[in-house]
C-alpha positions as CSV (number, residue, x, y, z in Angstrom):
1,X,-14.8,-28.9,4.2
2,X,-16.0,-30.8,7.6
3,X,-19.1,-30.0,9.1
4,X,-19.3,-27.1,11.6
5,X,-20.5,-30.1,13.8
6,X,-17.9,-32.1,13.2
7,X,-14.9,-29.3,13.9
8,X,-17.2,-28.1,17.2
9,X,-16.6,-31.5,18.9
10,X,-13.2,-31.7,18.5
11,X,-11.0,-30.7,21.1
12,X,-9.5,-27.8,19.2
13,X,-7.9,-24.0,20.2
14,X,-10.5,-22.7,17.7
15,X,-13.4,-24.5,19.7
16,X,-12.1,-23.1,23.2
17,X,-11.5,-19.6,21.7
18,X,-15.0,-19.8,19.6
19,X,-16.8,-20.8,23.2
20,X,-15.7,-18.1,25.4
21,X,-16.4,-15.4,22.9
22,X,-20.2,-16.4,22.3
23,X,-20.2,-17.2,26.6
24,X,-18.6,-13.4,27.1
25,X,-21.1,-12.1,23.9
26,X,-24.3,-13.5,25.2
27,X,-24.0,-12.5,28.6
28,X,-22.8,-8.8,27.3
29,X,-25.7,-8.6,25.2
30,X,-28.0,-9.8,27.9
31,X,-26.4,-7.4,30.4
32,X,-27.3,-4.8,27.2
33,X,-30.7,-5.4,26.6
34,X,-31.6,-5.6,30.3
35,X,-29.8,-2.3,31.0
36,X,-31.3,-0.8,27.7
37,X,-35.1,-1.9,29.1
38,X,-34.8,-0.9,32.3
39,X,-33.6,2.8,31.5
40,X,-36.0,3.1,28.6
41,X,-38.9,2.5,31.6
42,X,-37.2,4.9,34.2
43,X,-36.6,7.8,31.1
44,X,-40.2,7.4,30.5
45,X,-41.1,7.3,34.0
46,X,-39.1,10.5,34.8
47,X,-40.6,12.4,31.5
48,X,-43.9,11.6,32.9
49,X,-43.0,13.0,36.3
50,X,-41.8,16.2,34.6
51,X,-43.9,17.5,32.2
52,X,-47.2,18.4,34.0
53,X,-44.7,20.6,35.7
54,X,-42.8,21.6,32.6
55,X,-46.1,22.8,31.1
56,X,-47.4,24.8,33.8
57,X,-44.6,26.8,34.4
58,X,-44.8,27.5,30.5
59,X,-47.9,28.4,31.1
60,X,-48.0,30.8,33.6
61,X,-45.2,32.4,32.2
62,X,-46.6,32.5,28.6
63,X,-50.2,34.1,30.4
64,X,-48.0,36.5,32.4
65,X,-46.9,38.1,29.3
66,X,-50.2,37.7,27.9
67,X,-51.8,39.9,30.5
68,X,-48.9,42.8,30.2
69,X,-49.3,43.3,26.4
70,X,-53.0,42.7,26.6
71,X,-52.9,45.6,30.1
72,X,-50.6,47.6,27.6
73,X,-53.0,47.5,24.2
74,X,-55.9,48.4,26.5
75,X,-54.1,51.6,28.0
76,X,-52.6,52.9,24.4
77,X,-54.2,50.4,21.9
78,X,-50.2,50.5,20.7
79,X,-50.2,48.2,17.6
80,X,-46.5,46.2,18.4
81,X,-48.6,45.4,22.2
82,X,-51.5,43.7,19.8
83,X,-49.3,41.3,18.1
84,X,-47.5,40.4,21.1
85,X,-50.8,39.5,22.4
86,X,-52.0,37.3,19.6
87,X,-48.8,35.7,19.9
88,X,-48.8,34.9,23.4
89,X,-53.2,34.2,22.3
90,X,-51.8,31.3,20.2
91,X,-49.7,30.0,22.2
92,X,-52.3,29.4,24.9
93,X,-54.8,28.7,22.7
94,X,-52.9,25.7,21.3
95,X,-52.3,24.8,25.0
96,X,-56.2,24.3,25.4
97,X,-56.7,22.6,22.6
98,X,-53.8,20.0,23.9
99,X,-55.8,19.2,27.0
100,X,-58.9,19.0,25.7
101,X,-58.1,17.0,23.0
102,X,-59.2,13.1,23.0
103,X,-56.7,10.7,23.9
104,X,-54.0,13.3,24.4
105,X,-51.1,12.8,27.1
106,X,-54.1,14.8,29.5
107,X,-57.4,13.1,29.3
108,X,-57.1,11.0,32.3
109,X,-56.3,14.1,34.2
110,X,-59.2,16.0,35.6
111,X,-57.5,18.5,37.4
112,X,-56.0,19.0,33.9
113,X,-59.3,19.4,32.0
114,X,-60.4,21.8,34.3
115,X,-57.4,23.7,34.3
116,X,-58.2,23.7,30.4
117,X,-61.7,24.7,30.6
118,X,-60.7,27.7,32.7
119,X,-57.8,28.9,30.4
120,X,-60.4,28.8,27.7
121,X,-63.1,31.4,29.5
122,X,-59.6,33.1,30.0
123,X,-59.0,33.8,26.6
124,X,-62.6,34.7,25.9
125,X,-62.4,37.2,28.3
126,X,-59.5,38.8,26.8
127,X,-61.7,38.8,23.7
128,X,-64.2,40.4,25.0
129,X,-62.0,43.0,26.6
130,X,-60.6,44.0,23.1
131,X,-64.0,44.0,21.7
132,X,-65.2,46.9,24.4
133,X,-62.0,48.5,23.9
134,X,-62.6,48.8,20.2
135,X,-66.0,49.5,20.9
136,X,-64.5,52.5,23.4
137,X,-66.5,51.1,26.2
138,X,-64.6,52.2,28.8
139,X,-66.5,50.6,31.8
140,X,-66.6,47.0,29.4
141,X,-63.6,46.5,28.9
142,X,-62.5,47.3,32.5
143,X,-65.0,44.8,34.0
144,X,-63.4,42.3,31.8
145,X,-60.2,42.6,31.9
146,X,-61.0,42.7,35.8
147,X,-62.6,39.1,35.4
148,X,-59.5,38.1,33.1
149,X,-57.5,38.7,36.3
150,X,-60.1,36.8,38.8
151,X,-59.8,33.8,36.2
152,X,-56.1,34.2,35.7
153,X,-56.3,33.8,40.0
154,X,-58.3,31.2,40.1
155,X,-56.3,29.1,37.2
156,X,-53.3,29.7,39.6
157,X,-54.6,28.4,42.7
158,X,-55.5,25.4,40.5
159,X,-52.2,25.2,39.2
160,X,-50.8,25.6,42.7
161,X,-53.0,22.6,44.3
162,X,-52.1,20.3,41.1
163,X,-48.6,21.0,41.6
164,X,-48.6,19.9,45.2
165,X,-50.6,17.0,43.9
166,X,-47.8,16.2,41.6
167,X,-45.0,16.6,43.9
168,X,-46.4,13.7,46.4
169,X,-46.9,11.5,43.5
170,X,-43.6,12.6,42.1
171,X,-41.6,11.8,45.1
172,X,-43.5,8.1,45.4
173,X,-42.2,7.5,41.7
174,X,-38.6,9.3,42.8
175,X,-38.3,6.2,45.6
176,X,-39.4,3.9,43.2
177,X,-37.0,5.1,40.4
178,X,-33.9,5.2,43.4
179,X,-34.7,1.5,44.1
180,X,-34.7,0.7,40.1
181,X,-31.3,2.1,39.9
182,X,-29.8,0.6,42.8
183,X,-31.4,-2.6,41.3
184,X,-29.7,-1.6,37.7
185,X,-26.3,-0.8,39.8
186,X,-26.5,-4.2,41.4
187,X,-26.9,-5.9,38.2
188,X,-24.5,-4.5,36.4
189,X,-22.3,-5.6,39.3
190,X,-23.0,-8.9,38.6
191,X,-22.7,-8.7,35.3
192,X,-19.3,-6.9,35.5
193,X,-17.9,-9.6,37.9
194,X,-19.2,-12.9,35.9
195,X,-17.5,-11.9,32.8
196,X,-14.2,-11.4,34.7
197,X,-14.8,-14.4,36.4
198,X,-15.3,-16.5,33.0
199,X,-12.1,-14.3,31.2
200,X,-10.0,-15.3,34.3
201,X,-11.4,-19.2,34.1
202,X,-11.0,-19.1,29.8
203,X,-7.4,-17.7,30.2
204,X,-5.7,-19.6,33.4
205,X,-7.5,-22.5,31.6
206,X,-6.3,-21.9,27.6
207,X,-2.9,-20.6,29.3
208,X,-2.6,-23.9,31.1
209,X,-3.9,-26.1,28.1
210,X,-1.1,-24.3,25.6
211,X,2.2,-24.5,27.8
212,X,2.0,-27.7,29.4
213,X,2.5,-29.8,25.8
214,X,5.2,-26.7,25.0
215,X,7.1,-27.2,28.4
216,X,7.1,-30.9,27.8
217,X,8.6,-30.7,24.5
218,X,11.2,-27.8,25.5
219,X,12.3,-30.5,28.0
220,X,13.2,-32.9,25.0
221,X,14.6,-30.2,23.5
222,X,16.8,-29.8,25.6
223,X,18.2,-33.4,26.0
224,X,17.9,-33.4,22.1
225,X,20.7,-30.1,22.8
226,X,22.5,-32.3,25.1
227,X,23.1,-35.0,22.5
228,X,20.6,-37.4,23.8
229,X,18.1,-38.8,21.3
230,X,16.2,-41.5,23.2
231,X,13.4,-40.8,25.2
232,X,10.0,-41.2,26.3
233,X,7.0,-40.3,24.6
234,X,4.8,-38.7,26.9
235,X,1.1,-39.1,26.5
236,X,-1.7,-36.6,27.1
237,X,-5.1,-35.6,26.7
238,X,-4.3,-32.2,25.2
239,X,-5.8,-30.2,22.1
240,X,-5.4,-31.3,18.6
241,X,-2.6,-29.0,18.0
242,X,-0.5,-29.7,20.9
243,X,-1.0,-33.3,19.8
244,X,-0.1,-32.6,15.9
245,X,2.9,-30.4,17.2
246,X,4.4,-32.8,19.7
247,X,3.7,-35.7,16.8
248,X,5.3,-34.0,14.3
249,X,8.5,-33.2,17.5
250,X,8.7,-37.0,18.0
251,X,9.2,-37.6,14.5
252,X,11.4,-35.3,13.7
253,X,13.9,-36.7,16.6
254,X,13.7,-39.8,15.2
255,X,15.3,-38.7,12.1
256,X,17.4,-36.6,13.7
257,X,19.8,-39.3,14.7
258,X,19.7,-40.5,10.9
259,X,20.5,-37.6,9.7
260,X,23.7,-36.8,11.6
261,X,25.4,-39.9,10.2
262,X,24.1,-39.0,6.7
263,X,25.6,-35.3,7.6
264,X,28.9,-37.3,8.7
265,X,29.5,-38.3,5.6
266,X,28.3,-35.7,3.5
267,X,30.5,-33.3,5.3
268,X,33.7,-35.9,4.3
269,X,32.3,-35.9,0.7
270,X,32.0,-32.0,1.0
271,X,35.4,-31.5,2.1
272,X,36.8,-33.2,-0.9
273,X,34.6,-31.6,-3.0
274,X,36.1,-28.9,-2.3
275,X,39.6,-29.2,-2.4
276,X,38.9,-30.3,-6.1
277,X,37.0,-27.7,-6.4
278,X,39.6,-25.1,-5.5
279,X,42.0,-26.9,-7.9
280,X,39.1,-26.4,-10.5
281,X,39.0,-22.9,-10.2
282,X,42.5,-22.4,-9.9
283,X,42.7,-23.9,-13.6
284,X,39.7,-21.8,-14.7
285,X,41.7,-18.7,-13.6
286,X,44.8,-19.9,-15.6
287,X,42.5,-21.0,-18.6
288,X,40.8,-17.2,-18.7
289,X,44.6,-16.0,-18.2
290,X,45.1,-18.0,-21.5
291,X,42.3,-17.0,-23.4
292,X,43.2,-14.0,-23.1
293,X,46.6,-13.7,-24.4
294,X,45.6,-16.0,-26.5
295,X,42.9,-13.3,-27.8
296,X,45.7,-10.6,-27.6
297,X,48.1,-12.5,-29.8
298,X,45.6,-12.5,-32.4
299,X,46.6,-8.7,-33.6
300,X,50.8,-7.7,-33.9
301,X,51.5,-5.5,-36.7
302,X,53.7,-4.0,-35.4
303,X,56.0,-4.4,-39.1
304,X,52.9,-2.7,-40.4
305,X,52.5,0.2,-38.2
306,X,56.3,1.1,-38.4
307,X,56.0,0.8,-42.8
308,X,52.7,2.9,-42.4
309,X,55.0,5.6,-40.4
310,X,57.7,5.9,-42.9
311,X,55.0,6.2,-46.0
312,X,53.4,9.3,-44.3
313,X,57.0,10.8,-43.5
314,X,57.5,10.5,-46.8
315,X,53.9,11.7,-48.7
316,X,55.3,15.3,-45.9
317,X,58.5,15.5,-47.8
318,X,56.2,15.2,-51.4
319,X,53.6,18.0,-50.2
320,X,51.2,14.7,-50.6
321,X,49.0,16.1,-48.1
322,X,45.6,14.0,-48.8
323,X,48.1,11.2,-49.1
324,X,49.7,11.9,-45.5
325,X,46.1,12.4,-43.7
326,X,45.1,8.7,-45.2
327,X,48.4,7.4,-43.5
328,X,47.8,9.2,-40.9
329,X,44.5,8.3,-40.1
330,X,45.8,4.7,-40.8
331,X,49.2,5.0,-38.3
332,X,46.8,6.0,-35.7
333,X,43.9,3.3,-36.2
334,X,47.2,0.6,-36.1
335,X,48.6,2.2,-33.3
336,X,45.3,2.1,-31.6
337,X,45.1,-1.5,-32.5
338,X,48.2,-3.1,-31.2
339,X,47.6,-1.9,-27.5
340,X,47.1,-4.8,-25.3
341,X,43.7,-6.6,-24.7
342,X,44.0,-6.0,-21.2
343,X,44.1,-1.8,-21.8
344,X,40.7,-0.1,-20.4
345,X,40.0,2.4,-23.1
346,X,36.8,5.4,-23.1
347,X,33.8,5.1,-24.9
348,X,34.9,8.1,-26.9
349,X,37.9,6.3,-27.6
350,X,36.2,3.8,-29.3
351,X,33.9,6.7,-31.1
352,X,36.9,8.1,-32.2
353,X,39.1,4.9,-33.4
354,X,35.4,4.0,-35.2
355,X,35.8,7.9,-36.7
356,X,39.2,6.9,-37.7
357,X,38.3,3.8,-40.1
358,X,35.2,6.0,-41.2
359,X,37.4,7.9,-42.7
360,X,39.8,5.1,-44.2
361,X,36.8,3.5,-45.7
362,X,35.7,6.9,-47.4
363,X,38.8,7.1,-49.3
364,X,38.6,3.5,-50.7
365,X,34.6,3.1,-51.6
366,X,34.1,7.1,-51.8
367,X,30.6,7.6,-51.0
368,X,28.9,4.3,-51.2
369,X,28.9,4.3,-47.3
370,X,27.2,7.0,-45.0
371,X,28.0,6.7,-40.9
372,X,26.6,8.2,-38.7
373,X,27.6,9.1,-35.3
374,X,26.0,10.2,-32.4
375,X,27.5,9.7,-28.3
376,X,26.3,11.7,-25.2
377,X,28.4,13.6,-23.2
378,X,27.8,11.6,-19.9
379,X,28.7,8.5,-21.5
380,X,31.8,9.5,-22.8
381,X,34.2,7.9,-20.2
382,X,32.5,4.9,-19.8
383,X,35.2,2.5,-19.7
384,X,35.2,-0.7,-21.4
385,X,38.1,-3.2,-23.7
386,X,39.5,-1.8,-26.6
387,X,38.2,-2.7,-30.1
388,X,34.7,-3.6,-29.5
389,X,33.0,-1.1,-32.8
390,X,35.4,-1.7,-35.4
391,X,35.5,-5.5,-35.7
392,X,31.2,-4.6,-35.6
393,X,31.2,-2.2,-38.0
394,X,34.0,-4.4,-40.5
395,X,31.4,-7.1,-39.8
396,X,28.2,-4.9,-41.4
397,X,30.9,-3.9,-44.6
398,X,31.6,-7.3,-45.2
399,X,28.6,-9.5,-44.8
400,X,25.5,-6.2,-44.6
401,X,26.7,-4.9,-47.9
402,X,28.7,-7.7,-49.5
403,X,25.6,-8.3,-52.4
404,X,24.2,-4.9,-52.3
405,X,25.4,-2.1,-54.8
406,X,23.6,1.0,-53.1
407,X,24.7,3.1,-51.1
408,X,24.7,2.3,-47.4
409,X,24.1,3.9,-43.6
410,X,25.7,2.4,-41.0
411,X,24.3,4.3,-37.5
412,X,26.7,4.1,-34.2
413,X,24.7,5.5,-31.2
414,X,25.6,5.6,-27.7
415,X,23.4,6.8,-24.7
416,X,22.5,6.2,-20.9
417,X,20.1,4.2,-19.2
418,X,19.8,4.9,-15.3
419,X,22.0,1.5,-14.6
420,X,23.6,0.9,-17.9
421,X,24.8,2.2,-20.8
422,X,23.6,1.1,-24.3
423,X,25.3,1.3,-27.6
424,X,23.5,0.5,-30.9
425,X,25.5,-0.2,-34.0
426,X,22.8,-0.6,-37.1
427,X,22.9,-0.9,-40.6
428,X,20.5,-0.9,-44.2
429,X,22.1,-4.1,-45.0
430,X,21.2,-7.6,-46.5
431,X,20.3,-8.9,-43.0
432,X,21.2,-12.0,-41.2
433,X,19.0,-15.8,-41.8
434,X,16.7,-16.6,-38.9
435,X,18.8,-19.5,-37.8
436,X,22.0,-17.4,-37.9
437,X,20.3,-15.0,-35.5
438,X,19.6,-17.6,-33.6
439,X,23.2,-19.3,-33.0
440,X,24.7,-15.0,-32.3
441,X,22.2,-14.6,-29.7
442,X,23.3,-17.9,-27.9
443,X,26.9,-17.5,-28.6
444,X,27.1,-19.3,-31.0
445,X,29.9,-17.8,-33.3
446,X,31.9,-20.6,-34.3
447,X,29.2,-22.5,-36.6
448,X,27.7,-18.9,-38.7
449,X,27.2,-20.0,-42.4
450,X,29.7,-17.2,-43.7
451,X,32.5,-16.4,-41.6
452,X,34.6,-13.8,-43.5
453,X,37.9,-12.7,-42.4
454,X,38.4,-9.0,-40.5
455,X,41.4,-6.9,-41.3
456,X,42.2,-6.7,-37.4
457,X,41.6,-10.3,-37.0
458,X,38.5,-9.9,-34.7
459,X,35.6,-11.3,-35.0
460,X,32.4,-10.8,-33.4
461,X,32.8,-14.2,-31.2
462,X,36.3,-12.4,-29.9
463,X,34.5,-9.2,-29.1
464,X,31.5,-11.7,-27.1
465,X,34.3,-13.4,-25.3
466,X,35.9,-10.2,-24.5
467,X,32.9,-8.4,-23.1
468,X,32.4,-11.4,-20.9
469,X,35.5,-11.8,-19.7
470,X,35.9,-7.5,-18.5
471,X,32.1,-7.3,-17.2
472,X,32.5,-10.6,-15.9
473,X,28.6,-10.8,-17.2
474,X,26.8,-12.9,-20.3
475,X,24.7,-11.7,-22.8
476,X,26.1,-8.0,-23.2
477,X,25.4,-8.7,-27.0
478,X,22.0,-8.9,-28.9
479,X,21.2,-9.3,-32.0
480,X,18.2,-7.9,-34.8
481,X,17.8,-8.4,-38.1
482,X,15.1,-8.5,-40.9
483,X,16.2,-10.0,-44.4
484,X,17.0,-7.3,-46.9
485,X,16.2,-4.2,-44.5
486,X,18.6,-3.5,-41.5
487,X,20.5,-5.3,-38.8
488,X,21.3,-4.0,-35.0
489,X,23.7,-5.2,-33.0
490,X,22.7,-3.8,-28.9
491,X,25.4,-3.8,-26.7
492,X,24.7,-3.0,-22.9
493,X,27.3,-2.3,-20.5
494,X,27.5,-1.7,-16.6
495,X,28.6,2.1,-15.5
496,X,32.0,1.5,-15.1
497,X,33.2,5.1,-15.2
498,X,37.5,5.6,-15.3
């Protein structure tokens, strides 16, 4: 990483950018602090002009009430006018003791202290008043509540002149706090105005600095449009950006002119590239064509089928009815079988065609195999090539259960997957070698250490190639197996509903 140094003297759009922001921020926070001072002074000023004021209202309103509950106790000694007099007693009370207190907002304030002094012979008055009354001294408590009255007089006249005081001193801080603001007004004027006039110089400026080197080079850009590659660099004193940019545009029109002749001839080269390549797939097509009749010719029994028909016709005439269901079950799985490769079939056409040599197998090994089926409904006219199961499930008789003398299961399962559809074909066989589960999984058919023959010819490399060749997709076939406990062939299909 440079030093911050280092990138702050080079001519940069970061620099520029990073300049006028601390420029605008230190003047706004000056601006701030300035304003914030001088209206913390003027609030304090104006609190101080208030609040003698604000108190003695209070308190000739709180000794007004005072007097009324006090007059009202005296007349009936009612208990509810008592309270309301020690109320409005404290609240005076605590008044006093504000003003006389030391160092409190009123010690430089004589007129204060004196105002102080008198509420205080004003509340022992009013003591002394309720002390005769208790007493049921008539005359006493008259004469004091008549000097209460002369005090509570004299305390307003007080209040009265140290108002009008207050007002005159009030009104010299008023003209003094009206020049303050205009002086705050005219400052935040100025304030105001630089910081537009430093935006207006950063942008016309940064504006200025970023599309002259951009103009320039849409300029070349254009002639480079036109055809024309040559021209002349221009030169600049512009920020390191511009500089890297227009570099990196100069370069890249010198190889511009390369690369057209390069493009020349790879567009001759691509053109007969092509042509072959159209021939190429042209004998790709015919060579999938091939494959697959030559897959198709693989199964014709048609000799066989037509016997077949004849031997159930006759097991009908010789009431040989376990005899005619075997042939029949037969005539149907070979009439199934010769249809042509390029058929679409149902999933539950294979289910059932699988069914079919289920029970053909039953009646030659009895009950040495168990199958189990097991299809859902909304997979049932999935379509797909015909004989995909039974060359699987001939594949799991012959090699699963070729050395094993118990009896075995052989599980065919089809269900859904939101995109696919997924059909499981598993067996309790002897399982397949690790390095012939290697070569299915890649395809590998041709080179399997045992590759016993199928009754319809197919083997599992046909069924691959098959799959391929319909779903036009690899690797619909996976293969699982452990020695001496099961193998599962997975084969996942695309919805393709008929």
């Amino acid at each position: 990483m440079k030093p911050f140094k280092t990138l702050m003297l080079r001519n940069t759009l970061k620099r520029k950018v990073l300049s006028f922001i601390l420029v605008i921020l230190l003047c706004f926070l000056s601006g701030f602090v300035y304003t914030f001072y001088v209206t913390f002074k003027v609030n304090e000023q104006i609190n101080q002009m208030f609040t003698t004021s604000i108190v003695l209202n209070a308190m000739k309103d709180d000794m007004d009430q005072f007097e009324t509950h006090l007059e009202a106790y005296l007349a009936s000694k009612d208990s509810d006018s008592f309270v309301q007099y020690l109320d409005d007693y404290n609240k005076l009370n605590d008044l006093v003791n504000a003003v006389q207190v030391d160092g409190g907002p009123y010690t430089s304030s004589l007129q204060m202290q004196n105002i102080g002094k008198l509420l205080s012979k004003y509340l022992d008055q009013s003591e002394l008043a309720i002390e005769y009354k208790r007493g049921r001294n008539t005359e006493g408590y008259l004469a004091a509540f008549s000097d209460l009255l002369k005090t509570s007089y004299y305390i307003d006249f007080k209040v009265v002149h140290l108002e009008n005081s207050d007002f005159k001193t009030n009104l010299e801080n008023y003209m003094q706090l009206t020049a303050q603001f205009k002086d705050i007004q005219v400052s935040l004027v100025a304030i105001v105005t630089l910081l537009i006039a430093l935006s207006f110089l950063f942008v016309f400026t940064f504006s200025t600095n970023v599309t002259r080197p951009i103009e320039e080079l849409s300029r070349q850009a254009e002639n480079i449009a036109s055809g024309i590659y040559q021209f002349e660099r221009v030169k600049g004193n512009h920020f390191t950006e511009a500089e890297l940019l227009k570099d990196a545009f100069y370069d890249m029109a010198t190889h511009i002119q390369d690369y057209i002749g390069e493009l020349k001839d790879k567009v001759d080269t691509e053109n007969k590239l092509r042509l072959s390549e159209t021939e190429k797939l042209r004998m790709q097509n015919s060579l999938n064509q091939a494959e697959l009749m030559a897959l198709q010719a693989q199964i014709n029994p048609h000799f066989l089928f037509n016997t077949l028909n004849a031997g159930m016709q006759l097991a009908i005439i010789e009431d040989a009815e376990r005899t005619g269901n075997f042939l029949e079950d037969l005539s149907s799985l070979f009439r199934y079988n010769i249809q042509s490769l390029h058929n679409k079939v149902r999933l539950m056409d294979e289910f059932e065609n699988a069914r079919r040599y289920y029970e053909l197998m039953r009646v030659r090994f009895g009950n040495q195999f168990n199958f189990k089926f097991a299809l859902e409904d909304d997979v049932e006219n999935i379509e797909m090539p015909p004989l995909i199961l039974q060359p699987i499930i001939e594949n799991a008789l012959i090699h699963g259960f070729k050395n094993k003398t118990e009896n075995g299961t052989i599980s065919i399962v089809a269900y859904s997957s939101p995109q696919e559809v997924i059909i499981e074909i598993t067996d309790n066989g002897e399982g397949i070698t690790q390095s012939d589960l290697e070569k299915l999984n890649l395809g590998d058919f041709a080179n399997m250490s045992d590759n016993g023959g199928h009754t319809t010819g197919l083997g599992l490399g046909n069924v691959f190639e098959r799959l391929k060749h319909f779903f036009d997709a690899p690797n619909l076939m996976r293969f699982e197996s452990q020695m001496d406990t099961y193998t599962k062939v997975t084969i996942t299909l695309p919805r393709k509903d008929i």
